[in-house]
C-alpha positions in Angstrom: -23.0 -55.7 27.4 -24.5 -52.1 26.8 -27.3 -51.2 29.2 -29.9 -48.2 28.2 -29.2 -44.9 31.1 -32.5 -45.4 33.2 -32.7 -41.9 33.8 -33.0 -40.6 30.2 -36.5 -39.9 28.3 -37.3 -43.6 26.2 -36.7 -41.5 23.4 -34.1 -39.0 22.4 -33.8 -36.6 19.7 -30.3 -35.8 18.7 -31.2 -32.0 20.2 -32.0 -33.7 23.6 -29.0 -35.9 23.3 -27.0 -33.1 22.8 -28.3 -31.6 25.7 -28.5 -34.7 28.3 -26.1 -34.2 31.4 -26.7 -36.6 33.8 -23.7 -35.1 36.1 -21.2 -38.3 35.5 -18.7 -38.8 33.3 -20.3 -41.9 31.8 -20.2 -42.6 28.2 -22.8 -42.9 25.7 -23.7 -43.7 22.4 -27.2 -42.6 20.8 -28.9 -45.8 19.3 -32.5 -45.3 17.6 -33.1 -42.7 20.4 -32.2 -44.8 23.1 -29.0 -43.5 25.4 -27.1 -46.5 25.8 -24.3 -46.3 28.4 -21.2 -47.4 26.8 -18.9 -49.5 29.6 -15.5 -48.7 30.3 -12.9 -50.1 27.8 -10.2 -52.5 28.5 -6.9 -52.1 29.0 -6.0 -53.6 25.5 -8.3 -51.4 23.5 -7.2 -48.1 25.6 -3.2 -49.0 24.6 -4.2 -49.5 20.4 -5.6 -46.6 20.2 -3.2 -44.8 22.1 -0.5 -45.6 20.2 -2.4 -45.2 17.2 -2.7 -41.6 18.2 0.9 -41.0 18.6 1.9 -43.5 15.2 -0.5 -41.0 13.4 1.0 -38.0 14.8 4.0 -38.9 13.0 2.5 -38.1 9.6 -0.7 -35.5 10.9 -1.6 -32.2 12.4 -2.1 -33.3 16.3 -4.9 -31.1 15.8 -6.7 -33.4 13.1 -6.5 -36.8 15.6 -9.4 -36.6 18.1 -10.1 -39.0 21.1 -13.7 -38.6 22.2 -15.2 -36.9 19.2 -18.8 -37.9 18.6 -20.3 -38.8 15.0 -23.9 -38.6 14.3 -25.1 -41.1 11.8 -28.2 -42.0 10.4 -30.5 -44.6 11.8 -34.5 -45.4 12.1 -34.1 -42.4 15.2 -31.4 -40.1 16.2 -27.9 -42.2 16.3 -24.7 -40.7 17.6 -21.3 -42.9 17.7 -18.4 -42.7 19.9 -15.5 -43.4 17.8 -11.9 -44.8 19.6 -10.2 -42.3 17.3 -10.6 -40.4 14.4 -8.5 -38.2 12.4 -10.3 -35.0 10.9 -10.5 -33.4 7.8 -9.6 -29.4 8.2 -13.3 -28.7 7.3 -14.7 -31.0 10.4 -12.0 -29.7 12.8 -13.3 -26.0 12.1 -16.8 -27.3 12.0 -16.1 -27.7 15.6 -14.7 -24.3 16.3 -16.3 -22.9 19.5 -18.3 -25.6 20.0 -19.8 -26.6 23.2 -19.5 -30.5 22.8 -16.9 -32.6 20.3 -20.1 -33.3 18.1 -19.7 -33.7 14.6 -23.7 -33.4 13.7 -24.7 -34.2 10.1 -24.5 -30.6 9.1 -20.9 -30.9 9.8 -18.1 -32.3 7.3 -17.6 -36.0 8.2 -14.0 -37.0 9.2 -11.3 -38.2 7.3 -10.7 -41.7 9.5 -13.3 -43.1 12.1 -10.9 -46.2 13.9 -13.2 -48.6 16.1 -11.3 -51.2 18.7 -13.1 -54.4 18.7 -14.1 -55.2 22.4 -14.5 -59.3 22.9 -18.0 -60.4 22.4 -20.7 -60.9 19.7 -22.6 -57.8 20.1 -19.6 -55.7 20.0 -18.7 -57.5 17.1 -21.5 -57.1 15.5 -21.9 -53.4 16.2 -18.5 -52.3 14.5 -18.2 -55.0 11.8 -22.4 -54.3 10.7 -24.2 -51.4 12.1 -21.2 -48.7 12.4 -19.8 -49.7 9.2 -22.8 -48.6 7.3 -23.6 -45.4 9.2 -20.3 -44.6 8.4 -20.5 -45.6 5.1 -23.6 -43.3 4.8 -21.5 -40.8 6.4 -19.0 -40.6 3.4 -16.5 -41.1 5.9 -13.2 -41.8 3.5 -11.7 -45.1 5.7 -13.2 -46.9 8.7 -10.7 -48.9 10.6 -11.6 -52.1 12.3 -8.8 -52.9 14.7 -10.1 -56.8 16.2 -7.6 -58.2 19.2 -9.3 -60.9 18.9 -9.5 -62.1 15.6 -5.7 -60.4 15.1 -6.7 -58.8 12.8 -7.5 -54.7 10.9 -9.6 -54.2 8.1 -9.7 -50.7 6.7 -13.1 -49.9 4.5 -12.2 -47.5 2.0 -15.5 -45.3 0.9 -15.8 -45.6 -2.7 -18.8 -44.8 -4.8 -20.9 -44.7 -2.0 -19.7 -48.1 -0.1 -16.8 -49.4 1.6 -14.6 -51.8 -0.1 -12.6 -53.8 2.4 -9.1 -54.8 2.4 -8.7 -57.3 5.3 -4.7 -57.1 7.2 -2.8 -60.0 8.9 0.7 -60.3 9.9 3.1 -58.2 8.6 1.3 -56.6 5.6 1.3 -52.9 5.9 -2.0 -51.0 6.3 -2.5 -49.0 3.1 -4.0 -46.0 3.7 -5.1 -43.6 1.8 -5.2 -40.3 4.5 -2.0 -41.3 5.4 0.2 -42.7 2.6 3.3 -42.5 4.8 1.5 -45.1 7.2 3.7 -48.3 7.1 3.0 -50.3 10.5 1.3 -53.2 10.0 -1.8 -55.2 11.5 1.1 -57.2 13.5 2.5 -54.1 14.8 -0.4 -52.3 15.8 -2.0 -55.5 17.7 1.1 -56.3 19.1 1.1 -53.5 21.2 -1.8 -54.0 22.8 -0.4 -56.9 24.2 2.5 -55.4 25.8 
């Protein structure tokens, strides 16, 4: 469960947010101006997208694959996400160029890849599968990947005409992807390893 920091203003602006240092290394996502504290992720998540990052590096710039880049989105207030991973595109990596904080703000070129870990529970569920789906739809952002432990399964949105059209992995089918043609493993292989 996500709890809102009880030492931040009740409501943010993406300026403040920007700002806020609360001297921890705590992590946060902006939701409708509210700072809400983002708890610590399991072991399971922490190993897909590790090796996610070194699968991609196979076939990318390192310098394209972030961990711990921030994306602001839209939303009835300020909203700011905290991707697992995300790949950029050479126009949002120099965005970020001297940079004081890994933000890409809406100013910026969105990235290429946003991928989300599925943590266990219905309100984790429902914020990757709904809410960031759509703000990163709105974003332009080319694929979203849903990686679920859970439900053993990925589903990679592909942004076309202003939406994401899903295409919905199981077993041994290999992700398509269209970033990263050379990309072969499949949803099996990826979730597998999460297990080990």
């Amino acid at each position: 469960m996500t709890q809102t920091a009880p030492s931040a203003p009740k409501s943010m602006t993406m300026a403040e947010y920007l700002a806020y240092d609360d001297g921890t290394d705590t992590r946060y996502e902006l939701v409708d101006g509210a700072l809400v504290e983002m708890p610590p992720e399991s072991q399971v998540n922490l190993t897909i997208a590790k090796y996610l990052l070194f699968e991609l590096a196979k076939h990318l710039p390192i310098a394209l694959i972030a961990v711990g880049t921030e994306v602001e989105v839209t939303g009835r207030r300020a909203r700011c996400r905290l991707p697992d991973l995300l790949v950029h595109t050479e126009e949002s990596q120099i965005a970020l160029a001297g940079a004081r904080r890994a933000t890409l703000t809406r100013d910026m070129p969105p990235p290429a890849i946003v991928v989300e870990v599925v943590s266990p529970g219905t309100e984790n569920r429902d914020r990757d599968y709904r809410y960031k789906r759509t703000e990163y739809a709105a974003r332009e952002i080319t694929e979203y990947w849903i990686i679920d432990p859970e439900q053993q399964q990925v589903t990679v949105c592909l942004w076309v005409n202003g939406q994401y059209e899903d295409t919905l992995y199981t077993g041994d089918t290999p992700l398509a992807s269209t970033i990263v043609p050379g990309f072969t493993l499949s949803a099996a292989q990826v979730l597998a390893f999460g297990q080990q």
